[in-house]
NUFIGU-726183 format. One record per atom (N, C-alpha, C): x, z, y; residue in one letter. Coordinates in steps of 0.1 Angstrom, whole numbers, plus 5000, padded with zeros to 4 digits. Example, Ala and Ser with C-alpha at 12.3 -4.5 7.8 and 13.67 -1.06 7.14 Angstrom:
BEGIN
513250784943A
512350784955A
513250784967A
512850714978S
513750714989S
512950795000S
***
This chain:
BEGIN
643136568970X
643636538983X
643736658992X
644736678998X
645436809008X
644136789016X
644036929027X
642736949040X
643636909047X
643536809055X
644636799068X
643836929079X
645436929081X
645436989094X
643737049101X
643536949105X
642536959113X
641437069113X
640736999095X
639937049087X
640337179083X
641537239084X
641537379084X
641437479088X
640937399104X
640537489112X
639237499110X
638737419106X
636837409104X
636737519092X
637637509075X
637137569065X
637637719069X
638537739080X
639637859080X
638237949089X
637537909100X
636537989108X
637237979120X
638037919119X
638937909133X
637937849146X
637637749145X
636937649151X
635737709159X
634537769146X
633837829156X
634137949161X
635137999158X
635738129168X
635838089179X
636637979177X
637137959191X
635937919201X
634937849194X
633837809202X
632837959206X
633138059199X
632138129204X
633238229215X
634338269211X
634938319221X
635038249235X
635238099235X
634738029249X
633538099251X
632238069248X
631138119253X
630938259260X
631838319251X
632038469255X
632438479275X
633838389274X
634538389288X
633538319297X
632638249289X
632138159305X
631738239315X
630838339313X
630238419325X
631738429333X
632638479330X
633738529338X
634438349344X
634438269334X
635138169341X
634338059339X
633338049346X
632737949346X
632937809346X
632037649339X
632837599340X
632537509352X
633737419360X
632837339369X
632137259369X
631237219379X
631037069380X
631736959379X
631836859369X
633136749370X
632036639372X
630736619374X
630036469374X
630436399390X
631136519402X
631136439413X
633036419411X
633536429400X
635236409403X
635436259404X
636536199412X
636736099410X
636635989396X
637236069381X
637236019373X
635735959367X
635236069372X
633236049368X
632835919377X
632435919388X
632635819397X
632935669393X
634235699387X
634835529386X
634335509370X
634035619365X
633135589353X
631935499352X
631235559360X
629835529364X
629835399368X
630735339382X
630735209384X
630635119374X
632335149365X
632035059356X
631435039344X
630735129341X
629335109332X
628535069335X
628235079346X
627135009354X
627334829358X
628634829359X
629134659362X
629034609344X
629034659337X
629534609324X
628634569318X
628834399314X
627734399303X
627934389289X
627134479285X
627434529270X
627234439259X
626834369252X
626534249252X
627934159248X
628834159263X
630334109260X
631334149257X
631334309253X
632434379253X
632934349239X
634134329234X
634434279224X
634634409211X
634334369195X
634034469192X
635534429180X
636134509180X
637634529169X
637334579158X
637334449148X
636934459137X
637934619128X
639434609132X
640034709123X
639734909133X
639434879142X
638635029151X
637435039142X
636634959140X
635334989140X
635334989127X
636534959114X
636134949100X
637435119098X
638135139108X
638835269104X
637635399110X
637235399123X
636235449124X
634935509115X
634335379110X
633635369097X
634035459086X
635435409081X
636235509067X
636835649072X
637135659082X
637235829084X
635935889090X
634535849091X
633435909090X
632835949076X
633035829066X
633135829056X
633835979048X
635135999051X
635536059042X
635636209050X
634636199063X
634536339068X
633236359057X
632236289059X
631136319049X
630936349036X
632436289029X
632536319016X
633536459011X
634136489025X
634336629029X
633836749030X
632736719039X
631336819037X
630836819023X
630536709020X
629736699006X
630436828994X
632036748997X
632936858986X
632637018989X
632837069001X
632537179006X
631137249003X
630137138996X
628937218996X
627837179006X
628237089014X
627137099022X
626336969018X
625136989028X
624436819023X
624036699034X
624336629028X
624236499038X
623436559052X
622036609042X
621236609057X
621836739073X
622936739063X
623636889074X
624236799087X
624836669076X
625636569089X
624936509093X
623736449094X
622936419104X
622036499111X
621736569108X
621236689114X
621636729130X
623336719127X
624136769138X
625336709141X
625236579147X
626036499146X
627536519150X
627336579164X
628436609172X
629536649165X
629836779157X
630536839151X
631336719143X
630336629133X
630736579126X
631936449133X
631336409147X
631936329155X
633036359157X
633136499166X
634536549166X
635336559155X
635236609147X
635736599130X
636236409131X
635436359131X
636036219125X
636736199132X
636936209144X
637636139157X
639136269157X
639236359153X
640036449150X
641236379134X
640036339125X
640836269113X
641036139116X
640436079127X
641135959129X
642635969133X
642736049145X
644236069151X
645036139145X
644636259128X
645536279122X
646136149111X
645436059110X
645535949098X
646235829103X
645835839117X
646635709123X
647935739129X
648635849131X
649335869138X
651035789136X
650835789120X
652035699119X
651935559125X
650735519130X
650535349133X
651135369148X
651035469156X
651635549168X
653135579172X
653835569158X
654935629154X
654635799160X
654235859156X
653836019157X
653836069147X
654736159147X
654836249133X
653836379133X
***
């Protein structure tokens, strides 16, 4: 199976470049505060009004979700790494899935 896109930035060193060159710039461009923006704000309301409990849960989100975490993990695996790497450090792996989600779904989008 081809690396999409994505994952080429992860095996290429692209990715943490870019992450550590950000780190580099922050002193110079610091980043802001966004928890008082408006968007944060009308966040908070409605998490706060919401009960979780009723929110409805979509069986085909939550079973594509499922299979492209899936085949980020069996991605790592190919690469060498080991399970305990993906839980260890979730985040990365989050972004990763949510990254191959929007490369895999894109035709259901009509996006080429």
């Amino acid at each position: 199976m081809p690396v999409p896109p994505c994952l080429e930035e992860v095996q290429s060193t692209n990715e943490i470049r870019s992450v550590v060159m950000a780190g580099e710039r922050f002193a110079q461009f610091p980043m802001g505060k966004i928890d008082q923006t408006e968007m944060w704000k009308v966040g908070e309301g409605v998490r706060a009004a919401r009960v979780e409990s009723e929110i409805p849960l979509n069986p085909f989100t939550a079973g594509i979700y499922c299979a492209t975490m899936m085949a980020q993990i069996d991605t790592l695996r190919e690469k060498g790494h080991s399970y305990s790497e993906a839980r260890a450090n979730p985040r990365p792996l989050l972004s990763s899935t949510i990254a191959l989600f929007v490369y895999y779904m894109r035709p259901l989008f009509g996006l080429t």
